[in-house]
N, C-alpha and C positions, 0 to 999 in steps of 0.2 A: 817743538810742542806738537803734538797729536792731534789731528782734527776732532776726536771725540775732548779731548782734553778742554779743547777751544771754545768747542760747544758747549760744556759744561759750566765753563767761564763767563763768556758770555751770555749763559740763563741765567748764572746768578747773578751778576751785573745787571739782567735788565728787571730780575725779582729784586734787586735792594733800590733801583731808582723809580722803578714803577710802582713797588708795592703789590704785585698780582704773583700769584703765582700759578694762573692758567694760561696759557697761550693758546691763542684760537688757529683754526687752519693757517697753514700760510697762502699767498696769494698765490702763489704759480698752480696751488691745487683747487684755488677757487675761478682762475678763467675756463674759461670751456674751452674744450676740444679742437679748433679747426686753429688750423699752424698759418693757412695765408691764405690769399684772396681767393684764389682758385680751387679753395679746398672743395668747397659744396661742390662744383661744376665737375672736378675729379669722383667723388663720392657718387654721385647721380650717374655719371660716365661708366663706372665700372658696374652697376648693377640695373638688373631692366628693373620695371613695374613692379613685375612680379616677383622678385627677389625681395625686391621691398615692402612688399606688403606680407610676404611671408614671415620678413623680419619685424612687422609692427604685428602680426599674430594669427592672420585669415589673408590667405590666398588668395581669396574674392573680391578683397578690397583694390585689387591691380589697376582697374578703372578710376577708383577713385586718383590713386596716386596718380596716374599718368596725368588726370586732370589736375589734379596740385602741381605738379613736376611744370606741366605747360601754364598754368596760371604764373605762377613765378618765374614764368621763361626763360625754365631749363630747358631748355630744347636738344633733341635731339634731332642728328643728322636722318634717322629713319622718319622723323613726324614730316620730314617735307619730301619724301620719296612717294609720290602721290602716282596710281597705277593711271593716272588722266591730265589733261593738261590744265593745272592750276586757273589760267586765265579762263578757258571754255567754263569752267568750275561758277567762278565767278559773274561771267554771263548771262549763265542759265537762272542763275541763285538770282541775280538783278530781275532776270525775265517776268519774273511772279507767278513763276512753275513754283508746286508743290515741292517737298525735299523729297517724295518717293517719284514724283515723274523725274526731280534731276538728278536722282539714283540711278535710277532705272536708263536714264539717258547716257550715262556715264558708267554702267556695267557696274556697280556696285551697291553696295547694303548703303538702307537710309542711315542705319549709325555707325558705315564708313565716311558717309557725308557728312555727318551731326564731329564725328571726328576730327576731319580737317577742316571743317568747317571755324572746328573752334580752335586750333594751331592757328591760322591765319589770321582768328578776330584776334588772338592777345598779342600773335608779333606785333600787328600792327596798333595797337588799343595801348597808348602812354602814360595810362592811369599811376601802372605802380614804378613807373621808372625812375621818377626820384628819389623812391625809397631804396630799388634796387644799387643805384649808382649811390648810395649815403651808404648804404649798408659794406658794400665794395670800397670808399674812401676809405669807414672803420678800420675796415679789416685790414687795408694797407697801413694805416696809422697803428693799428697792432703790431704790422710784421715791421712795421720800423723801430717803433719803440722795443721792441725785443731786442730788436741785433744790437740797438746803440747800449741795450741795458745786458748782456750776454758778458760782454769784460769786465763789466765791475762786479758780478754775480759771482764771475770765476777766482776772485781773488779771493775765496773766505769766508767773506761776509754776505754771501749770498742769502745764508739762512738767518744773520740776524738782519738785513732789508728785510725778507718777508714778515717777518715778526714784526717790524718794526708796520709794517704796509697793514698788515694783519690788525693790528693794536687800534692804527688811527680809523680803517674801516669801525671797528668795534665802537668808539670814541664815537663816531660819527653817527 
């Protein structure tokens, strides 16, 4: 028997017990995009700021993304390549010098300081770490459930589960 054959079979099968005869997306086209945990931290990796912000539509907005990218601490190996010694950094900032005297004391622009200034508050600032690490479980818990669900998907019946997943979504 033909897979389109099969297919056809089982749509009418599930039009005479269900009574419907729409079927809604199936599910593997309703998760989103990212295949495992590391996907974001891969995606971030392979493009700067600026790429990305050219991909959400204005150039300009590169600042902004870098400060989202570090809020959600993706970090990047270049955010702690600091042309000064992090500690002295720290120091001066404690001292209750101005941010242009501990620019100026440190050979760089007040929003090279304003910069790593703020890399350093989020590595270390715990706020959204639970989230972060809940988000990371998910995503493991996705790439699990995938692989254990991958051999019974390849037998056939992969596209009537989705209908079937589809349906109760619906239902629900």
């Amino acid at each position: 028997m033909t897979e389109e054959k099969k297919k056809a079979q089982l749509l009418k099968l599930f039009s005479m017990i269900s009574g419907k005869t729409k079927i809604v997306e199936p599910m593997k086209n309703i998760h989103g995009t990212l295949r495992d945990s590391d996907a974001i931290e891969r995606e971030v990796a392979l493009e700067n700021d600026t790429e990305i912000a050219r991909e959400l539509g204005d150039e300009k907005l590169s600042k902004t993304v870098a400060r989202a990218r570090v809020r959600l601490k993706l970090f990047r190996e270049l955010d702690f390549k600091m042309p000064f010694d992090r500690e002295k950094m720290g120091d001066l900032l404690d001292s209750g010098k101005t941010m242009k005297e501990v620019s100026d004391e440190l050979g760089i622009s007040p929003s090279t300081l304003r910069e790593y200034r703020h890399v350093i508050e989020e590595q270390e600032d715990p706020t959204i770490d639970p989230y972060i690490t809940r988000v990371r479980d998910v995503m493991e818990d996705r790439d699990l459930t995938e692989q254990m669900t991958r051999s019974v998907t390849a037998d056939g019946f992969g596209d009537s589960i989705d209908i079937t997943e589809a349906e109760l979504i619906d239902v629900t």
